[in-house]
C-alpha positions as semicolon CSV with decimal commas, in nm:
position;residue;x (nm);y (nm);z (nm)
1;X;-3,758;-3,469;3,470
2;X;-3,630;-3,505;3,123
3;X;-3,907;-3,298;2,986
4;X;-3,787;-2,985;3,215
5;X;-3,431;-3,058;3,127
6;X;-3,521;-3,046;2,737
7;X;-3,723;-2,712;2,810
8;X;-3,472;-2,574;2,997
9;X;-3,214;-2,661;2,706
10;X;-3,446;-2,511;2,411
11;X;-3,476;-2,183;2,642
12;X;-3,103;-2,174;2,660
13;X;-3,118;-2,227;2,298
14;X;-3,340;-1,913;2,208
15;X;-3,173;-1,694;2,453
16;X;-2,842;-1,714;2,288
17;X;-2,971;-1,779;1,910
18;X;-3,134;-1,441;2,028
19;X;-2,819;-1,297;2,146
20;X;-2,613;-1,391;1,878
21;X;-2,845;-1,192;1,620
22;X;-2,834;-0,859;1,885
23;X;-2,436;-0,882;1,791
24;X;-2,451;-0,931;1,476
25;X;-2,196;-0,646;1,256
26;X;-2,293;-0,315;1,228
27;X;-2,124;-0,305;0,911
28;X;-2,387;-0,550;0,699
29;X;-2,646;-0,297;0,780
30;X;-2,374;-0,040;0,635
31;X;-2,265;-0,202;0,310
32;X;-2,682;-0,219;0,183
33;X;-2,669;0,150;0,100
34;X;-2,636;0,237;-0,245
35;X;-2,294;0,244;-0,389
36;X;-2,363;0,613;-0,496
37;X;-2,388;0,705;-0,112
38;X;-2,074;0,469;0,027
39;X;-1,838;0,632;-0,216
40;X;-1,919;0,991;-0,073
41;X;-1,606;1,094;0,124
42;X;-1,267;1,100;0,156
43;X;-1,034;0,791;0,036
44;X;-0,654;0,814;0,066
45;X;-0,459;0,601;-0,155
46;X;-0,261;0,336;-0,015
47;X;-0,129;0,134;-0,257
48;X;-0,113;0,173;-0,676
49;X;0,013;-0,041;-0,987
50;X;0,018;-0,050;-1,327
51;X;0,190;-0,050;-1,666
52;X;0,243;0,211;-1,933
53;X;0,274;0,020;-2,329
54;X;0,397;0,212;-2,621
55;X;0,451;-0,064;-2,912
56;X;0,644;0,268;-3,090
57;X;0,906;0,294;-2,831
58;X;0,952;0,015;-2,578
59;X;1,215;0,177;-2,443
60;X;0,955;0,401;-2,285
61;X;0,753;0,099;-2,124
62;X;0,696;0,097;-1,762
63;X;0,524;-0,124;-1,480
64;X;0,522;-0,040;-1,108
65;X;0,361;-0,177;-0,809
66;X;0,401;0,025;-0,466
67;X;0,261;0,183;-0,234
68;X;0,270;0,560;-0,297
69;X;0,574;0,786;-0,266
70;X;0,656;1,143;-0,321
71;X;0,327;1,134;-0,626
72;X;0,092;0,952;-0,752
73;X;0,118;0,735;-1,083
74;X;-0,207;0,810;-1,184
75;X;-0,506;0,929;-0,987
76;X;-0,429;1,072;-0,610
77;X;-0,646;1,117;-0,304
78;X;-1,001;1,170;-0,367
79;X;-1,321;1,347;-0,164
80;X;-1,624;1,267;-0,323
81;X;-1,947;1,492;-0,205
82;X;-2,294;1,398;-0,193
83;X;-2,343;1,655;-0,437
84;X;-2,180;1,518;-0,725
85;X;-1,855;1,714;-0,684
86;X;-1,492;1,571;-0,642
87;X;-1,181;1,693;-0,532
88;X;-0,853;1,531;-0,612
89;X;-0,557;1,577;-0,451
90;X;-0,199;1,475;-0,449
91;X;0,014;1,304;-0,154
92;X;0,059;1,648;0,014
93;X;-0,295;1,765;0,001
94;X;-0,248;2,000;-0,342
95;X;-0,526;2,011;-0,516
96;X;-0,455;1,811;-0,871
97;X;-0,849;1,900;-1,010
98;X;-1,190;1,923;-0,904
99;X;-1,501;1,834;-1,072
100;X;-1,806;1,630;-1,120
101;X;-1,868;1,228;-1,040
102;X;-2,104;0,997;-1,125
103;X;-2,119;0,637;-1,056
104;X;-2,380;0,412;-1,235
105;X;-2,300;-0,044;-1,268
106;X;-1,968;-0,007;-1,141
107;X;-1,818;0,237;-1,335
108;X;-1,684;0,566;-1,177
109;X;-1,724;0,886;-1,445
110;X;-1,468;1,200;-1,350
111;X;-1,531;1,519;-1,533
112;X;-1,229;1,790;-1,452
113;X;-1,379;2,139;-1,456
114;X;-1,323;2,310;-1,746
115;X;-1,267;1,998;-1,960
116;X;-1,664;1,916;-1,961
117;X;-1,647;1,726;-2,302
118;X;-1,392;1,444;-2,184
119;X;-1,437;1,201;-1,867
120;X;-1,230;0,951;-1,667
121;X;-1,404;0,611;-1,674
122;X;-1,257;0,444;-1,357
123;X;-1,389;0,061;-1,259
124;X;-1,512;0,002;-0,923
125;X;-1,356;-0,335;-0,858
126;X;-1,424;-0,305;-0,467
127;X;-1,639;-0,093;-0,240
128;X;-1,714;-0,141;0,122
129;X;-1,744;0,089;0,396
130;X;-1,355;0,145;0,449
131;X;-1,213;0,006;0,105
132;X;-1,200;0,161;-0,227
133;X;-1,000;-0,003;-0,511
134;X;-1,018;0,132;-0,890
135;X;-0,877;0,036;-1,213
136;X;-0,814;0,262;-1,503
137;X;-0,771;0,154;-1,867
138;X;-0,689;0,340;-2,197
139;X;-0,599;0,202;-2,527
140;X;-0,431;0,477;-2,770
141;X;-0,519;0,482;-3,177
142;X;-0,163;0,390;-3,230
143;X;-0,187;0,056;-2,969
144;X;-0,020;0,191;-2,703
145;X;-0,179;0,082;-2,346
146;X;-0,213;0,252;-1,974
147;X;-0,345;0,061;-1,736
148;X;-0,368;0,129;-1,331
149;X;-0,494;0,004;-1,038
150;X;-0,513;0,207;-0,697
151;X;-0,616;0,090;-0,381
152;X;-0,815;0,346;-0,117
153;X;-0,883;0,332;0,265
154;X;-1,139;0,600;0,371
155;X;-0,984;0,843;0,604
């Protein structure tokens, strides 16, 4: 009798161990692709901050941190392509510039038609299936400092 009842338990056992695994997240299976291919899309930008430093004129120093109003700080809404193309775009959906992307160990290059010989380096701090958050950083030959940080949902 106790020999059915531990068979019976280590059935029960595998059936659900089995069931378990059927459920597991779609989204594991999601987040094992490439970075190059989760990135291709559109991402609306949901929250920013940042500072602006100018040892020259401190009077001119900024910070923020908020979500975004009537225009972006820095960077606005994004649609990456498969192709290697981008399109950015403010709050309203006006086009701010278009381009070429590339994204190789976490760091994000822009190139703005037209301006071919200079690129955005933007860090990918996070990059999942739904979430997209960048950081921007540029040092001037005089010291002054621009930093930003904007936060993405995929639309």
């Amino acid at each position: 009798m106790k020999t059915l009842r531990f068979i019976g338990m280590a059935v029960i056992a595998v059936i659900m161990s089995v069931n378990f695994m059927a459920c597991s997240d779609d989204d594991d299976e999601e987040d094992n692709r490439p970075d190059s291919e989760k990135i291709v899309g559109q991402w609306v930008l949901t929250y920013e901050e940042g500072y602006e430093k100018e040892p020259s004129e401190p009077e001119y120093d900024r910070e923020w941190s908020h979500a975004p109003k009537d225009e972006c700080e820095y960077f606005g809404n994004f649609l990456f392509r498969a192709d290697g193309t981008f399109v950015e775009s403010d709050l309203d959906d006006s086009e701010l510039q278009r381009g070429k992307w590339a994204l190789s160990n976490n760091l994000l290059t822009l190139r703005e038609e037209g301006y071919e010989y200079y690129a955005d380096d933007l860090k990918v701090v996070e990059l999942s299936s739904n979430k997209l958050v960048l950081e921007y950083y540029y040092e001037e030959e005089d010291g002054g400092v621009e930093y930003a940080k904007m936060t993405y949902k995929r639309k």
